[in-house]
N, C-alpha and C positions, 0 to 999 in steps of 0.2 A: 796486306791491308784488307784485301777482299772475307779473309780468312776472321779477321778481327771483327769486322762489321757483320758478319755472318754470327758470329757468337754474340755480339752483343743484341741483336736483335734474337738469335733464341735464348738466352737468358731473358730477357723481356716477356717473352712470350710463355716461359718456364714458369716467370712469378704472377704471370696474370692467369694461366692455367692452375697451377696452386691454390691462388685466390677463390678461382671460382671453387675447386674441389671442396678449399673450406668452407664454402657457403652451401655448399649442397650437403655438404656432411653435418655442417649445425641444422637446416631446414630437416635432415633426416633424426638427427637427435629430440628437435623439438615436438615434430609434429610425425613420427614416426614411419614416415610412408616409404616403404621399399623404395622406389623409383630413384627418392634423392639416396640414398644409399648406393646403389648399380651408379649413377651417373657421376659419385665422389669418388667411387674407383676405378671409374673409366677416365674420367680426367687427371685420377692419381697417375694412373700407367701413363695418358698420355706424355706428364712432364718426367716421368722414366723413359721415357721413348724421345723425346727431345735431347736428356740428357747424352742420352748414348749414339745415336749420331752424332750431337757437336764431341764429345768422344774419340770416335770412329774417326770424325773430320781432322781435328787437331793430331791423333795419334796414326791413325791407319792401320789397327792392330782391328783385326777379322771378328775377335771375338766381341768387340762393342757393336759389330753389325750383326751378328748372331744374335745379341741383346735386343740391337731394334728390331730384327724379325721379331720374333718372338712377341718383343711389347706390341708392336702392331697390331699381332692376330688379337693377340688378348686383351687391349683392346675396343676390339670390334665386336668380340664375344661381349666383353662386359657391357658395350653398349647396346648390343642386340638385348642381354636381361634387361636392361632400365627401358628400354620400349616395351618389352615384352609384360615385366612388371607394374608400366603405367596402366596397359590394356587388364590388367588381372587377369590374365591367364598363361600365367606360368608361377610356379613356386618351388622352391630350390630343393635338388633332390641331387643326391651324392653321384649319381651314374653322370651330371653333369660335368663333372670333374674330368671327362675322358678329354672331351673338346680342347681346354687345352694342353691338355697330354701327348695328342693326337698333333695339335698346330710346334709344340715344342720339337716334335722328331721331324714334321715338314722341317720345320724352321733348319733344321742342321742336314736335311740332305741340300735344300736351296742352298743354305750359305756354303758349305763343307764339300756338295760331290756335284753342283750346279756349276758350270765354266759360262753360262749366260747370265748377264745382268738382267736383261728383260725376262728371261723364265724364272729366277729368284724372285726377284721384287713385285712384280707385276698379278701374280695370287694376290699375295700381301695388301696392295695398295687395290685391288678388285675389292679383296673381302672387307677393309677397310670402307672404301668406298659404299657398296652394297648396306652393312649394318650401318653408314650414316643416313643415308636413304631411307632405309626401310626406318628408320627410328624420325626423321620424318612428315615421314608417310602414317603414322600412330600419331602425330601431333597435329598434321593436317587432317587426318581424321574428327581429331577433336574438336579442332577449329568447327569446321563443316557441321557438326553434331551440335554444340552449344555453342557456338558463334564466339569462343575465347581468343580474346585479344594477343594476350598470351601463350594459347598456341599455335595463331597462326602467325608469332615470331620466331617462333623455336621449329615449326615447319618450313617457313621461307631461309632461316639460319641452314639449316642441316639440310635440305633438299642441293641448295647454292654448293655449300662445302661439300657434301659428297661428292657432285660433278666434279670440283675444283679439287680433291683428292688423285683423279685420275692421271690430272697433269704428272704427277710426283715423279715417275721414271720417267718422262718423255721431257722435262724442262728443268724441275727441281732438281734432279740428282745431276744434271749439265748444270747447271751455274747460272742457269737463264733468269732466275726468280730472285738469285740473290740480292740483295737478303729483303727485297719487300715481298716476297712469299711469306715469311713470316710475320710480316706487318700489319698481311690480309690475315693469315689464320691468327692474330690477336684479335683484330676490328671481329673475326668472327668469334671468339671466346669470351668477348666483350658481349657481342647482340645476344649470346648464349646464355649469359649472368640475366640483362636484362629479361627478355622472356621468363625467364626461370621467375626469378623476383615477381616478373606482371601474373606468371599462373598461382602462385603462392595468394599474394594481394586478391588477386581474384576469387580463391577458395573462401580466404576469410571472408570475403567480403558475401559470398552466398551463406559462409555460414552464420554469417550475422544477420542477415533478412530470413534467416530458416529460426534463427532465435527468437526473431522480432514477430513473425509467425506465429512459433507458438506460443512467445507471451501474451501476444493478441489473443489468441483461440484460447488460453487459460482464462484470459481475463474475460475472453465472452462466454464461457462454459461456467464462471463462476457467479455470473449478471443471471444466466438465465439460472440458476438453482437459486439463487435470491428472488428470484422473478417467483420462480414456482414456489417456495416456503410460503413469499409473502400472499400471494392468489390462497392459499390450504389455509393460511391464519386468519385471513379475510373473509371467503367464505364457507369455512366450515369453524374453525374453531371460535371465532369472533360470535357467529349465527349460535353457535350452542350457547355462548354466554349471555346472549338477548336472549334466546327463548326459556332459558335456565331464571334472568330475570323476570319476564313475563309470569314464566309457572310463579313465582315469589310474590310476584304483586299479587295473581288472582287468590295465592293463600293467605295473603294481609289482611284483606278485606275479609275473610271468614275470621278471622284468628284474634282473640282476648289483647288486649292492651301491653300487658307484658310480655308476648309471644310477638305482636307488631311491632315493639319496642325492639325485640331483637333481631326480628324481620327485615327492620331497616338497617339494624348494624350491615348483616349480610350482604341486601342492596347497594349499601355503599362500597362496600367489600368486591362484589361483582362490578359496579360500575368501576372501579380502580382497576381492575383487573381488564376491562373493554376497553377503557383508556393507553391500559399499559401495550395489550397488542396492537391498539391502533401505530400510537408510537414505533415499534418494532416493523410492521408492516410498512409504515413510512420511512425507516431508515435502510428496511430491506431493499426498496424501490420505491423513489418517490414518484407518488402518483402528481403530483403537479407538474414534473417533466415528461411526463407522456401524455397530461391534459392541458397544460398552458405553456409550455415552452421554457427555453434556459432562463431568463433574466427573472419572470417570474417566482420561479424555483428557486433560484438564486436568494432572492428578496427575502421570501417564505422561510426558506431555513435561516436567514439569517436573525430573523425573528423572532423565529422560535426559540432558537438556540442562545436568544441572548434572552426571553424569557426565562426558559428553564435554568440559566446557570446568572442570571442578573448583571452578565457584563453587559457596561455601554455601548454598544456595537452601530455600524452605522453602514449601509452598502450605497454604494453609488454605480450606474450605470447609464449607458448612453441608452436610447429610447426604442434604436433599432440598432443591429448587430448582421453581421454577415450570417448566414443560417451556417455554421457549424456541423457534422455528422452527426449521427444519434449517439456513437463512440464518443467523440470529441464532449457531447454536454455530458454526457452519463460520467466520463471521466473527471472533467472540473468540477460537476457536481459531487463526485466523492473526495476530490482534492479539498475543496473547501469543506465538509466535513469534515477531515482529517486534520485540516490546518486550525479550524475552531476548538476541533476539540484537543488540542494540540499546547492552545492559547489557554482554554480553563484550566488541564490537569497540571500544565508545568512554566507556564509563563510568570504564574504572579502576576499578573495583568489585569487592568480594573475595565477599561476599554478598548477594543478597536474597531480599525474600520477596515472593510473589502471596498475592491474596486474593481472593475472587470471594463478592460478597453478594447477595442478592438479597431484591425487596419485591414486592409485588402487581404493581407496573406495573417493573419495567425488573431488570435483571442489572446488577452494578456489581465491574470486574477493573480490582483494583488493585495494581499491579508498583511497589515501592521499592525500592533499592539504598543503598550506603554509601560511591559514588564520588564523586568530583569536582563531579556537578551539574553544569547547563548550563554551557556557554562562557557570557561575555556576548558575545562577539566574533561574529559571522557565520560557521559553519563554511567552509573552504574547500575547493571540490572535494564529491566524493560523500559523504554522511556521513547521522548517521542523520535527518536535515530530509524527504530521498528517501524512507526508510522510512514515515516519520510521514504523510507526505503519501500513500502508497497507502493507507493503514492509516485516514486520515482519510474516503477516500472510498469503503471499504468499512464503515466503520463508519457516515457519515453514506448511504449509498443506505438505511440500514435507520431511519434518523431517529435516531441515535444520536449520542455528540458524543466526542469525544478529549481532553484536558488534560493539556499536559506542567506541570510546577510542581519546581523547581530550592528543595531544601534544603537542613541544613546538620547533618552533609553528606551528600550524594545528589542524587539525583534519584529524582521519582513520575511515574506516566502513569497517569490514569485513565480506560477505556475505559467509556463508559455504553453501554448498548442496550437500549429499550423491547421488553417481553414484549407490547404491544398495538401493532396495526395496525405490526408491524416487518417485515413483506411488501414 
């Protein structure tokens, strides 16, 4: 009976050691990092090493305990690479190959010319012990370094278990633990998985604020060369074309009737052209959100833009707003030109209206129209999908979110962006 209970609990123990192997072995296929690789074949060997004890138990034949020597050292070796691995500094080189070469010929003078159980085993279960330690002691390291939640459960995990490795010839191999030994080394191959998973979660999760980083830093490196184009169009090229007018004017006044007749074509020709950079200059950066603030800006282009393209446009806003970052307006402010000119090129829309609300925590610009509404079809070629999509990751580097939503009829886009931590 004791014998039966004994195996069912290492079979248990066998398929939840497996389990994790294959979790470590897909983390290692997806996301390529040696460690989970070392630590899929240290948990491999381990459920070869379970198996061959209960083996060993059921038959009593020497050579399944020659098996778990052997698995033991190796192991502990393989678990010494996946610490050694985590720390990057070691990289696999053929002379490694002797280690267990070397633990193979112990293994068979222990089992084979050894008459002590405690000087067989008792290596084994040291070196065992030892690489769970020191592997960690690499995790607790980590912890302590970047404060990872995650590793300091994979160093409280492996610290606990390697002490509790030691017991194995002084209790385990007596019958003293049977079989909730193996109960506790599941709960531990269990906190194992977990940890694992929390340092995985963990990584993405830096390397999603490393992304978010430098979409931020992209999108403020691309503010500031609009910034500086529009300043060089403003005051140098904008200046040449008034003094370019000026020199025109004072040649008017010298100049015969049909020489001033074409004087003025020119003039007007020039003032269309001051016009046109001004324009440009204001879409590069508008000067109204760095001289009167968002709602005004807001108002201003909604204006203009329903000037120049003669839709019926309408903005509404409340009178005071939570002051927003300079990030936060510069961002809705190019949302809603996006979303405008969004409305003219592909909506079929005669009218709409913005609205811009805000609560303690976020800004909420809401653009409706009275067009067509989405395609269901996939647009083909450039179309406004391109717009959305800059518009998506200058709105998300600030933790905000985008929503197109097709009516009837129309179409809405509503741009959120959080008034805290929108940095």
């Amino acid at each position: 009976m004791g014998s039966l209970s004994e195996l069912h609990a290492a079979l248990l123990q066998g398929a939840v050691t497996l389990g994790t192997a294959a979790l470590c072995w897909y983390l290692f296929a997806k996301y390529r990092r040696q460690y989970f690789l070392w630590l899929s074949v240290s948990w491999s060997l381990y459920v070869l090493r379970i198996g061959a004890i209960m083996a060993f138990v059921l038959s009593g034949d020497q050579p399944w305990l020659f098996a778990h020597q052997i698995l033991t050292g190796w192991t502990a070796l393989v678990l010494l690479g996946a610490a050694l691995s985590f720390t990057q500094r070691v990289h696999w080189r053929l002379s490694y190959l002797t280690a267990p070469v070397l633990w193979l010929a112990w293994s068979y003078v222990a089992i084979y010319q050894l008459e002590s159980f405690m000087l067989a085993a008792m290596p084994a279960v040291i070196f065992l012990s030892f690489a769970t330690l020191l592997t960690g002691a690499v995790f607790y390291k980590q912890w302590r370094r970047t404060g990872s939640r995650g590793g300091a459960v994979l160093a409280g995990v492996l610290l606990t278990w390697g002490v509790h490795h030691l017991d194995y010839p002084i209790l385990r191999a007596r019958g003293a633990w049977n079989p909730w030994g193996y109960y506790l080394d599941i709960l531990f191959v269990l906190a194992m998985g977990i940890g694992i998973v929390i340092l995985v979660l963990e990584e993405l999760d830096a390397r999603t604020k490393e992304l978010e980083r430098l979409s931020a830093r992209m999108v403020q490196q691309h503010e500031e060369e609009r910034r500086r184009v529009s300043l060089e169009l403003h005051d140098q090229t904008a200046q040449v074309w008034a003094a370019v007018k000026m020199q025109l004017g004072l040649v008017r006044e010298d100049a015969t009737a049909p020489i001033a007749s074409r004087i003025d074509r020119v003039l007007n020709l020039v003032d269309t052209g001051i016009r046109s950079i001004r324009g440009v200059t204001t879409n590069l950066r508008p000067p109204l959100l760095d001289d009167l603030g968002l709602i005004p800006a807001l108002r201003a282009l909604v204006q203009s833009f329903g000037e120049q393209t003669g839709l019926a446009l309408t903005f509404e806003a409340p009178a005071r707003i939570p002051l927003p970052t300079p990030e936060a307006q510069l961002a809705l402010f190019r949302a809603l030109q996006e979303a405008l000119s969004n409305v003219a090129r592909h909506s079929g829309a005669t009218a709409a209206r913005v609205t811009l609300t805000a609560t303690d925590e976020q800004l909420t610009l809401l653009v409706e129209d009275n067009g067509h509404g989405i395609p269901s079809a996939k647009p083909q070629g450039p179309g406004p999908t391109l717009g959305l999509t800059g518009m998506r990751e200058r709105i998300g580097a600030l933790h905000g979110s985008v929503e197109l939503q097709s009516g009837n009829p129309g179409a809405s886009i509503t741009i959120k962006v959080p008034l805290h931590d929108a940095r």
